[in-house]
C-alpha positions as CSV (number, residue, x, y, z in Angstrom):
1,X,-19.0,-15.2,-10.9
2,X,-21.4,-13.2,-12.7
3,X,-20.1,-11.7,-16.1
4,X,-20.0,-7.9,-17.3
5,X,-21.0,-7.0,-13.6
6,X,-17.3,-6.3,-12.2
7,X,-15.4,-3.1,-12.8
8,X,-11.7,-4.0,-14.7
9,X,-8.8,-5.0,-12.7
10,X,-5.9,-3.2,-14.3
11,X,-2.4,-2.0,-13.7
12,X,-1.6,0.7,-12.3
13,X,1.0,3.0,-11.0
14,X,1.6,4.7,-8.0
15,X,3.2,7.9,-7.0
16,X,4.3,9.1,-3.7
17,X,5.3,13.0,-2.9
18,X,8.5,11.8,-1.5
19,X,9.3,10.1,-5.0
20,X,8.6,6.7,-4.3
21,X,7.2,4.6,-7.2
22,X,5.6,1.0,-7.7
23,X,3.6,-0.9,-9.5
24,X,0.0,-2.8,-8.4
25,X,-3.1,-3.6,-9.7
26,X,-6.2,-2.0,-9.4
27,X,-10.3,-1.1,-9.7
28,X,-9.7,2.3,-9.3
29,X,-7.5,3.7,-12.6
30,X,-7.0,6.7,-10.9
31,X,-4.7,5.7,-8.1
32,X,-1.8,7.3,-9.5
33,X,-0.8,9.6,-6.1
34,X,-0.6,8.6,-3.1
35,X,0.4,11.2,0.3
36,X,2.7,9.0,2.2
37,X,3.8,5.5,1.3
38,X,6.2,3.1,3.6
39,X,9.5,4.7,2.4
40,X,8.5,7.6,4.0
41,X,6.5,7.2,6.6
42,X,8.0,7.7,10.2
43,X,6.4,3.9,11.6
44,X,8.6,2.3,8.6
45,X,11.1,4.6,7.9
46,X,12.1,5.4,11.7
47,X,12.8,8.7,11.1
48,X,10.1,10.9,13.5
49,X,9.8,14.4,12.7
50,X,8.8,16.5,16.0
51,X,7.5,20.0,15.3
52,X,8.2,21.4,19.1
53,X,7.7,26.0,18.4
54,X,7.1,26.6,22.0
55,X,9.3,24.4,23.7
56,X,7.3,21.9,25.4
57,X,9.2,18.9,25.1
58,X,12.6,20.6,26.4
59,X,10.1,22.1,29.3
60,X,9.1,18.7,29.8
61,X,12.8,16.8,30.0
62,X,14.0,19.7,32.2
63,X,10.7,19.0,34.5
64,X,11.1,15.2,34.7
65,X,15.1,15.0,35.0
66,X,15.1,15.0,38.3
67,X,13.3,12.4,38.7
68,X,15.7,10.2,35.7
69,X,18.6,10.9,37.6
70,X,17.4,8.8,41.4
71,X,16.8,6.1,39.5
């Protein structure tokens, strides 16, 4: 590798909104906050948040459980 060319590979610290903290290293010295992380993401965490205001999803299970219960 070339010398002087390559940006510094540092530690740094990361910060989630949900509170979630860890350490890694870096280029970039200002990765310090992060939006979602794997502590609180719903693929990892299993824990899905469903914003229904106008009903659609109960409009939806009361549409389709007719067809549920011939089964």
């Amino acid at each position: 590798m070339k010398k002087d060319i390559h940006p510094p590979y540092e530690a740094v610290t990361v910060h989630c909104v949900c509170g979630a903290t860890w350490a890694t290293r870096s280029t970039a010295t200002k990765l310090s906050k992060v939006d979602i992380c794997s502590a609180c993401h719903p693929f990892y965490s299993g824990k899905q948040k469903v914003m229904d205001t106008e009903g659609r999803i109960e409009k939806f299970r009361k549409k389709y459980a007719k067809l549920d219960n011939q089964k």
